[in-house]
Structures are given as C-alpha cells and as structure tokens.
ChimeraX commands (.cxc) that place a marker at each C-alpha (Angstrom):
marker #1 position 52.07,2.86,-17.28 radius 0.5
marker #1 position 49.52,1.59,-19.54 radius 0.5
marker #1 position 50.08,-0.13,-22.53 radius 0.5
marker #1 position 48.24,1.57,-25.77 radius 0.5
marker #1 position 46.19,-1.41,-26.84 radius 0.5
marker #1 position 44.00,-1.29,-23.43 radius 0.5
marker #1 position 42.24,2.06,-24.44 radius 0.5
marker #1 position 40.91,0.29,-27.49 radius 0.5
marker #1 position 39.79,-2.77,-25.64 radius 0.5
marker #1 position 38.12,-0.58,-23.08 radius 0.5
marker #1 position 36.09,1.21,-25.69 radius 0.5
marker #1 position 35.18,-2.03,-27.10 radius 0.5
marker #1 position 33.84,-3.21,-24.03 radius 0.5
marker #1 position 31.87,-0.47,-23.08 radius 0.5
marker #1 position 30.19,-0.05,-26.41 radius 0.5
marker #1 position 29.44,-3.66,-25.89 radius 0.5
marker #1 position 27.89,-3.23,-22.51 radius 0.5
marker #1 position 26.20,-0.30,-23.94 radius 0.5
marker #1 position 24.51,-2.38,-26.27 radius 0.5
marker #1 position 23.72,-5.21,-24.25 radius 0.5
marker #1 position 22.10,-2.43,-21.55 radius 0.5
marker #1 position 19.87,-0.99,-24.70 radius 0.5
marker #1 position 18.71,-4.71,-25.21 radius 0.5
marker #1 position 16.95,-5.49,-21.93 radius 0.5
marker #1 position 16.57,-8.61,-20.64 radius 0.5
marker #1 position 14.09,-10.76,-22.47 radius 0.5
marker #1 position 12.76,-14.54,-22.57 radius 0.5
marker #1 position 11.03,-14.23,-25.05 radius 0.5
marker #1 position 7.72,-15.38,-24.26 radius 0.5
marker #1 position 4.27,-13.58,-24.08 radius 0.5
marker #1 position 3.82,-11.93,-20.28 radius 0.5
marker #1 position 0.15,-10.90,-21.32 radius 0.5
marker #1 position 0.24,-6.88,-20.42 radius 0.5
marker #1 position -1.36,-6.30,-23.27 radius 0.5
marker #1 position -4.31,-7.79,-21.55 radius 0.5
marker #1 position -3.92,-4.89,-18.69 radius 0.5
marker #1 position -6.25,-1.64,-19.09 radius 0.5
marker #1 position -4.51,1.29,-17.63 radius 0.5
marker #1 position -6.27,2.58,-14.79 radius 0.5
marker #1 position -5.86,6.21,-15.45 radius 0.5
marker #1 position -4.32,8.13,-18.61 radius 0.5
marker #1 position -0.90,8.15,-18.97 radius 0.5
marker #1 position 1.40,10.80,-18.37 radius 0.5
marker #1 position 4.98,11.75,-18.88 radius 0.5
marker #1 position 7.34,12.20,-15.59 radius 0.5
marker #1 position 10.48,13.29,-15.56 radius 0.5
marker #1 position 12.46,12.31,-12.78 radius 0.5
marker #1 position 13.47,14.74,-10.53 radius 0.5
marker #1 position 17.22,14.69,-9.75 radius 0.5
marker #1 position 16.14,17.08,-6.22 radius 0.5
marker #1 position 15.62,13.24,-5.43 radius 0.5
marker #1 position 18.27,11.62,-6.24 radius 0.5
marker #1 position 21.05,10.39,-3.45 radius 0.5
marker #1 position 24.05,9.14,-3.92 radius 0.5
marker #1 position 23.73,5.38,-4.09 radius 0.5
marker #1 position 25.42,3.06,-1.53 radius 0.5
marker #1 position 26.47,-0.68,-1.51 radius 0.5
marker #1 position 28.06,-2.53,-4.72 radius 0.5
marker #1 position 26.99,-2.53,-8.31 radius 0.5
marker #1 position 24.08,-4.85,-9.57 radius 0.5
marker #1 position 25.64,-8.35,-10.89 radius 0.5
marker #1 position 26.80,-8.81,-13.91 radius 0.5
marker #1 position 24.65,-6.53,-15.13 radius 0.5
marker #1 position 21.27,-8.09,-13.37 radius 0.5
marker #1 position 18.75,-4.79,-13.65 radius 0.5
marker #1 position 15.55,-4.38,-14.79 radius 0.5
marker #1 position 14.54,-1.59,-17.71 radius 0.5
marker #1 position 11.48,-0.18,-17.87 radius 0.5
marker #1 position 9.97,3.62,-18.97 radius 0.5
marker #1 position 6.59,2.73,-17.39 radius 0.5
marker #1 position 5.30,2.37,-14.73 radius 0.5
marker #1 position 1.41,1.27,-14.19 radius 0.5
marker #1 position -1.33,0.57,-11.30 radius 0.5
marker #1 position -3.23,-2.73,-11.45 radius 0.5
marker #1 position -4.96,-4.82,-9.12 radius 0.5
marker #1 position -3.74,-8.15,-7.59 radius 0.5
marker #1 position -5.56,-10.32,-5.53 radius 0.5
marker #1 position -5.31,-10.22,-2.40 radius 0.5
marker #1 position -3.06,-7.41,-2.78 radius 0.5
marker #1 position -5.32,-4.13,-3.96 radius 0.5
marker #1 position -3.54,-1.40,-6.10 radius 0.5
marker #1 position 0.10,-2.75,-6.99 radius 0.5
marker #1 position 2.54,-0.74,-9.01 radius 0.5
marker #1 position 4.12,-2.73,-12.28 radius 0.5
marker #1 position 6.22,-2.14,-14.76 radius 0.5
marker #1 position 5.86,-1.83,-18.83 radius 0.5
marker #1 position 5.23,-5.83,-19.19 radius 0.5
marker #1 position 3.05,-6.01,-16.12 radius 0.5
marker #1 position 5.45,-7.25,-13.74 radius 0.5
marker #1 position 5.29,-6.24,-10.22 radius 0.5
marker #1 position 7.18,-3.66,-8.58 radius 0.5
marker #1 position 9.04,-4.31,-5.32 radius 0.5
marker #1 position 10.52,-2.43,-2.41 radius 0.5
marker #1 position 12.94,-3.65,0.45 radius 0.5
marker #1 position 12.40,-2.80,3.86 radius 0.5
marker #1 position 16.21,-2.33,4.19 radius 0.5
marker #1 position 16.51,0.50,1.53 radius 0.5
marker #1 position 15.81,4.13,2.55 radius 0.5
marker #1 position 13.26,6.38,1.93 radius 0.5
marker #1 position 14.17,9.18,2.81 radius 0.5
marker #1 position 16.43,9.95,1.62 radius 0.5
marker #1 position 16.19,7.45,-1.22 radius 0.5
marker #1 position 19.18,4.61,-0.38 radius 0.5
marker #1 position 19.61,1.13,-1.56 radius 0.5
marker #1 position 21.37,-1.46,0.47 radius 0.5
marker #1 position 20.11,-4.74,-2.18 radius 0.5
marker #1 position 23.64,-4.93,-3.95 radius 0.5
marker #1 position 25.75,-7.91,-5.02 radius 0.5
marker #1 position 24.22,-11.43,-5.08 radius 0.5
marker #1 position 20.83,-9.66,-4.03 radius 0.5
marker #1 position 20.21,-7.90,-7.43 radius 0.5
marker #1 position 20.40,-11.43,-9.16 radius 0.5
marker #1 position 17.12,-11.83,-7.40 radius 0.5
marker #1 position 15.47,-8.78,-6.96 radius 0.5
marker #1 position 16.68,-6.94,-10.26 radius 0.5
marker #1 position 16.90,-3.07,-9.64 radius 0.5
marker #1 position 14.32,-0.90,-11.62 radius 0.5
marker #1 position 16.95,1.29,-13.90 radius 0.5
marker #1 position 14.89,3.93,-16.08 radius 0.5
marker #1 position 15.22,6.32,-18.58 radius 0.5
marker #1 position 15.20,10.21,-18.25 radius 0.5
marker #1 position 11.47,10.27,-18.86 radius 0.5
marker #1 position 9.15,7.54,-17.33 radius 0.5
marker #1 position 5.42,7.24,-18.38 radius 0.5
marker #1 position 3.06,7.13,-15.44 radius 0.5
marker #1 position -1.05,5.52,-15.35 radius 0.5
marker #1 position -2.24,5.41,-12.10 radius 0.5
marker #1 position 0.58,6.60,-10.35 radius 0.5
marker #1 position 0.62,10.33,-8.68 radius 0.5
marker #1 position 4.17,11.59,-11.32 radius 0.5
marker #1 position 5.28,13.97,-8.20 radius 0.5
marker #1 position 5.94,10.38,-6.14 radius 0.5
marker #1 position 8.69,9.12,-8.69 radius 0.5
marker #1 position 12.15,10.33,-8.27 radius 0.5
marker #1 position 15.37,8.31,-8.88 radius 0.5
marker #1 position 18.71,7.43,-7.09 radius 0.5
marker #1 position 22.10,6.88,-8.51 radius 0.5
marker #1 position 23.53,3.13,-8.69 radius 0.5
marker #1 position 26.96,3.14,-10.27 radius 0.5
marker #1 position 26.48,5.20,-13.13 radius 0.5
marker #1 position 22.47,4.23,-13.68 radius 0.5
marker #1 position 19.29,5.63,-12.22 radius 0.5
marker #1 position 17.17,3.39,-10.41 radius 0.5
marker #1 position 13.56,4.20,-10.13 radius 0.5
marker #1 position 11.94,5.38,-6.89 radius 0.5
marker #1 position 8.57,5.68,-5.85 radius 0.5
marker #1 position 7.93,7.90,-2.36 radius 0.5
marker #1 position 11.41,7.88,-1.94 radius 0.5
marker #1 position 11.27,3.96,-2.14 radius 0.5
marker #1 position 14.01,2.44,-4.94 radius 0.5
marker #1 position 12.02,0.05,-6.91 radius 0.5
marker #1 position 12.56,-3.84,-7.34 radius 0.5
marker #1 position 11.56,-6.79,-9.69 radius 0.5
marker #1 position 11.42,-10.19,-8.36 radius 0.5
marker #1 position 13.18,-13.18,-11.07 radius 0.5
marker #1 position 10.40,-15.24,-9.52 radius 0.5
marker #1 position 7.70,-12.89,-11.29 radius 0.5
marker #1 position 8.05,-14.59,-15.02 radius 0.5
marker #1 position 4.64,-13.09,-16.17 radius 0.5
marker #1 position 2.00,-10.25,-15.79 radius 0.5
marker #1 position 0.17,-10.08,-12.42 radius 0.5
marker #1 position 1.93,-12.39,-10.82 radius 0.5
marker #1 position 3.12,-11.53,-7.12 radius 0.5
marker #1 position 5.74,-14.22,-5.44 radius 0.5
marker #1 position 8.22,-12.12,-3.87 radius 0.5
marker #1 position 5.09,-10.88,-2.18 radius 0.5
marker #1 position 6.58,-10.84,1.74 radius 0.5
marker #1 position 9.52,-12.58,1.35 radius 0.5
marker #1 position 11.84,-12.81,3.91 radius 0.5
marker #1 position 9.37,-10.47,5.98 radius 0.5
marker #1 position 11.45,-7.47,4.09 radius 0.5
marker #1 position 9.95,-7.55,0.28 radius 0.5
marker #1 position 6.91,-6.04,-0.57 radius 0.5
marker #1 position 4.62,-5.25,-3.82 radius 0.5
marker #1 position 4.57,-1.38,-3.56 radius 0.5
marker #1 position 1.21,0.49,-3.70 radius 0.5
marker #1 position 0.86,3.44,-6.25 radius 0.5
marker #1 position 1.09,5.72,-2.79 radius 0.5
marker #1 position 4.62,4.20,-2.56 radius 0.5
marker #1 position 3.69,2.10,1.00 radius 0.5
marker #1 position 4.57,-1.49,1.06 radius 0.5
marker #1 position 1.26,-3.62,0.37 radius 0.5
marker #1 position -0.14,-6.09,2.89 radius 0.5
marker #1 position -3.04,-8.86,2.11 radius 0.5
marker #1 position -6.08,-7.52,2.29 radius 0.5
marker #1 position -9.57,-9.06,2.92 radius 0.5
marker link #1:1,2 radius 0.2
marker link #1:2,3 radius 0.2
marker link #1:3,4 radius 0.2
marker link #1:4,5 radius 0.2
marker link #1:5,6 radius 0.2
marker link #1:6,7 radius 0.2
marker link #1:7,8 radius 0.2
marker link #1:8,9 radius 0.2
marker link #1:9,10 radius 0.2
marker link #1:10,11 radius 0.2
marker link #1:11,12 radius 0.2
marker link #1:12,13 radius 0.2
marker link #1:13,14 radius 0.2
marker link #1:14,15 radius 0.2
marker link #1:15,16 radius 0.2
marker link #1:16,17 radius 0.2
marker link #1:17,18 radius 0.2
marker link #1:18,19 radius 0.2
marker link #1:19,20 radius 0.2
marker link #1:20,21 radius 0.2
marker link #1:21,22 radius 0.2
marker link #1:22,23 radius 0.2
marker link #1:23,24 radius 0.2
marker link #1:24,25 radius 0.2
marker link #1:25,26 radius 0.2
marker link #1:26,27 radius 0.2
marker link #1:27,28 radius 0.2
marker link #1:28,29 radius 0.2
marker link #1:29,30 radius 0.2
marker link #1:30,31 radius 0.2
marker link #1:31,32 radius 0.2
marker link #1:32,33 radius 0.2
marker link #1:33,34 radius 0.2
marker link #1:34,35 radius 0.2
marker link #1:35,36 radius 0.2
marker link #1:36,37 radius 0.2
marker link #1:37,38 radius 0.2
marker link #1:38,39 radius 0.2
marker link #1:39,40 radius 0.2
marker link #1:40,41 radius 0.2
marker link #1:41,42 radius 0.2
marker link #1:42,43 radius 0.2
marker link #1:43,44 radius 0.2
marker link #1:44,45 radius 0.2
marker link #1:45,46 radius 0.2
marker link #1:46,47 radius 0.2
marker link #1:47,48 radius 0.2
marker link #1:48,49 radius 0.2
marker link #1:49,50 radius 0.2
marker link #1:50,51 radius 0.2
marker link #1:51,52 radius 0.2
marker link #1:52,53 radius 0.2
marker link #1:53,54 radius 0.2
marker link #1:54,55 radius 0.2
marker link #1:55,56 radius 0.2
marker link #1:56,57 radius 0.2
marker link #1:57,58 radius 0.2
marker link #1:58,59 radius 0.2
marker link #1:59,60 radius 0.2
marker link #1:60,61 radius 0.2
marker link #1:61,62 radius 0.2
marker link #1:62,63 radius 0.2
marker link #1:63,64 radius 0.2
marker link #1:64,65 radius 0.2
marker link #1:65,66 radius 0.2
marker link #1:66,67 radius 0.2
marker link #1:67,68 radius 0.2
marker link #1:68,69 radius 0.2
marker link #1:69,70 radius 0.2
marker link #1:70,71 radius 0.2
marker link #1:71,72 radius 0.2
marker link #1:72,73 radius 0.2
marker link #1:73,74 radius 0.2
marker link #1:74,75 radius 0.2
marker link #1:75,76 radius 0.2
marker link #1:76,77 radius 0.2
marker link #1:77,78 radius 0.2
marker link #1:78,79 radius 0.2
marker link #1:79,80 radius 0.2
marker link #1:80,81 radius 0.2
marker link #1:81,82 radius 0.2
marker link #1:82,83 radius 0.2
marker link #1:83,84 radius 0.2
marker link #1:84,85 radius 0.2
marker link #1:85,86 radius 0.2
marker link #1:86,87 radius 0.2
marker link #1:87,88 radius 0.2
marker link #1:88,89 radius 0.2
marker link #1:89,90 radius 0.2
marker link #1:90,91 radius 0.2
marker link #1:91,92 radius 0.2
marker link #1:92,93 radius 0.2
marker link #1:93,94 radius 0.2
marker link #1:94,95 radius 0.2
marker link #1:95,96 radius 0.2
marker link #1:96,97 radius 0.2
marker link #1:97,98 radius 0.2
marker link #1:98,99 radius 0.2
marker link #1:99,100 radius 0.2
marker link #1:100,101 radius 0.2
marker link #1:101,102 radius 0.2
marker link #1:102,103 radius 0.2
marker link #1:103,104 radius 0.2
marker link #1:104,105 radius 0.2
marker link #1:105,106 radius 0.2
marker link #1:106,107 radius 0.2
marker link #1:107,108 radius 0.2
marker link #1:108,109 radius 0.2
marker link #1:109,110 radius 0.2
marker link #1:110,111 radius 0.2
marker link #1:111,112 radius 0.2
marker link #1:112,113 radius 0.2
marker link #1:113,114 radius 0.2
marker link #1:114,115 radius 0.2
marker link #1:115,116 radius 0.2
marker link #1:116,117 radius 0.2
marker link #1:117,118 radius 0.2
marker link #1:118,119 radius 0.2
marker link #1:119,120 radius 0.2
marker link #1:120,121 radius 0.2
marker link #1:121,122 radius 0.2
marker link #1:122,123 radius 0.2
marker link #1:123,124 radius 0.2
marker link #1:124,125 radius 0.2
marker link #1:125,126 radius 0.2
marker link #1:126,127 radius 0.2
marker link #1:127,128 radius 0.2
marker link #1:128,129 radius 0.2
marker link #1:129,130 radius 0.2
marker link #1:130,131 radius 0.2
marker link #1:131,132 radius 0.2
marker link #1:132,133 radius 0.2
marker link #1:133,134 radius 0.2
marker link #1:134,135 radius 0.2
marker link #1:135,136 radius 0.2
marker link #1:136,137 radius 0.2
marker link #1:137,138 radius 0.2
marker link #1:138,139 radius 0.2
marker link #1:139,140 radius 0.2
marker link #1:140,141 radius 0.2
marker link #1:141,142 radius 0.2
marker link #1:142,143 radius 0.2
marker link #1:143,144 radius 0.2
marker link #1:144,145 radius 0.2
marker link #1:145,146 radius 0.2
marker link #1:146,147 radius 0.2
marker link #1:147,148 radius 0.2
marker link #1:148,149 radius 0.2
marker link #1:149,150 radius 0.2
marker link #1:150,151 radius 0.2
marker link #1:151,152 radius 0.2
marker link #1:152,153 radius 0.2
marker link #1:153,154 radius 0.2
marker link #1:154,155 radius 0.2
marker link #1:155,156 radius 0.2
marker link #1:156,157 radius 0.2
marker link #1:157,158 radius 0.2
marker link #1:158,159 radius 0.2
marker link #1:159,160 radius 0.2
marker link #1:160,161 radius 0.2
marker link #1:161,162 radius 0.2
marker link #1:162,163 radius 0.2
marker link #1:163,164 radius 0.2
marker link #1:164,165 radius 0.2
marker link #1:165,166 radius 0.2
marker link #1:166,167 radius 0.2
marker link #1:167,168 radius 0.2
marker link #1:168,169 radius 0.2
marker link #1:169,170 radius 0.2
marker link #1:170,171 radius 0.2
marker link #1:171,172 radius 0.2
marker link #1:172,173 radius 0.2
marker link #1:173,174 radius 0.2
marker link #1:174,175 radius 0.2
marker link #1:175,176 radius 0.2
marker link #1:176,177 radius 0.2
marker link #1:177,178 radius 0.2
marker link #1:178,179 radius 0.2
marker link #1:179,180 radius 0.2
marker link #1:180,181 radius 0.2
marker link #1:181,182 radius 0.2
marker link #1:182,183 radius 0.2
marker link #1:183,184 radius 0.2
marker link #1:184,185 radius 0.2
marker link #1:185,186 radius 0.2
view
C-alpha cells in the first residue's frame, strides 16, 4: 500500500520537472543566430503523428534534451546546406537510429552528449521541405525527425555554425535539409 503523503510529493515533483522542461537549457551567453538570414520564409509544420513510432531504448539523462520550435537551413563550410535549430546550432543524426520507421537507439549516457531534439506541437520551418518533419515518441516527449531521421544536438556545438560532432565516431552526421547525412564537400 502506499502511504498518502507520496501522491503529494509526486505532484510536486512533476510540476517541478515541468517547469524545469519549460526552461530549456541555457548558458547564457550570446550564440550569434541572430546574425543568420533565413534562407527561405518561414512556415508553420505541424508534426504529423502518421510518423511517429513508438520509441525504443531508455529515457534521455537526467533530463539531457534539447528544445527547440525551429528548425532552419544554413550553410557550413565544408559542409553545404546543414539543418539547425532556433539558436543556430547544428542538427545531428545517428547512423544507428532508424529511418524508417523513425527509431532511436542514442539513450542513456549517449543523450548527455548528443542531446535529443524534443519539440513542440507546431515547429517553424525556413529552408526545410515541412512534409520531411515528423516526430517519434521518447518516454512521454516528441523528438523531432527529419526524413524519418530523429534529430540530435552535439554538447560540443556551444555556438551558431559550429559543426564538431561532424563524423564522429564514423556514425554522427550534420543532417542536410533533404534529411541525408552530410559529407565534406569540395
């Protein structure tokens, strides 16, 4: 049986991890996306639960996701058309996950380095095609997908543009606005 005074603590606690999900994760500092001119107009996408699969693996850690309702084209060097997120930062996808259908296999200690891409109902789109996001299901969130592809942020990423989880461990890659993985080009 259990005692009374847990279903108050429990309500506590998820209020409080409500609010710290509604927060974000911030360090405060500049990451320049302001600079960024959107390479088409934006639009409004809703994702389309047809998409959606249910999700596989563990939760992220402690909480380790990325928020964004954006999502934006830009070009890196070296790189062509990336996809990034409201602040700039680069999107990601995992050679291990699934396309099709959408499945990710980055759980545990993983997502404290490449945070999962958790959005809203509605995500704005400029320079992305809106029919090529979808989502998948992660414990109770929706992570952002792109061609079937769950999207990724690298912690190594710490402002706009910048592209170091770029082909790590041969399985990470910057994802074009097509939703392919992007290779180094010319």
């Amino acid at each position: 049986m259990i005692p009374r005074r847990i279903g108050p603590s429990l309500a506590l606690g998820l209020a409080s991890a409500f609010l710290l999900g509604a927060c974000g994760s911030s360090n405060g500092t500049d990451t320049g996306a302001g600079n960024a001119a959107p390479a088409a107009p934006v639009t409004s996408a809703t994702a389309d639960p047809g998409t959606s699969a249910p999700a596989v693996g563990g939760s992220p850690a402690s909480g380790q996701t990325a928020t964004t309702a954006v999502v934006t084209t830009r070009t890196a060097q070296g790189l062509g058309s990336i996809v990034t997120d409201d602040k700039g930062l680069t999107l990601y996808r995992y050679d291990k996950d699934q396309a099709n259908p959408s499945k990710w296999t980055c759980s545990g200690a993983c997502t404290k380095t490449w945070l999962p891409v958790i959005v809203p109902e509605s995500v704005q789109t400029s320079g992305v095609e809106k029919s090529l996001l979808g989502t998948v299901h992660r414990n109770g969130e929706t992570q952002l997908t792109l061609a079937g592809w769950p999207l990724y942020r690298y912690v190594g990423d710490t402002a706009a543009g910048q592209t170091n989880g770029q082909g790590k461990d041969g399985e990470w890659y910057a994802v074009t606005p097509a939703g392919q993985k992007s290779t180094v080009t010319g």
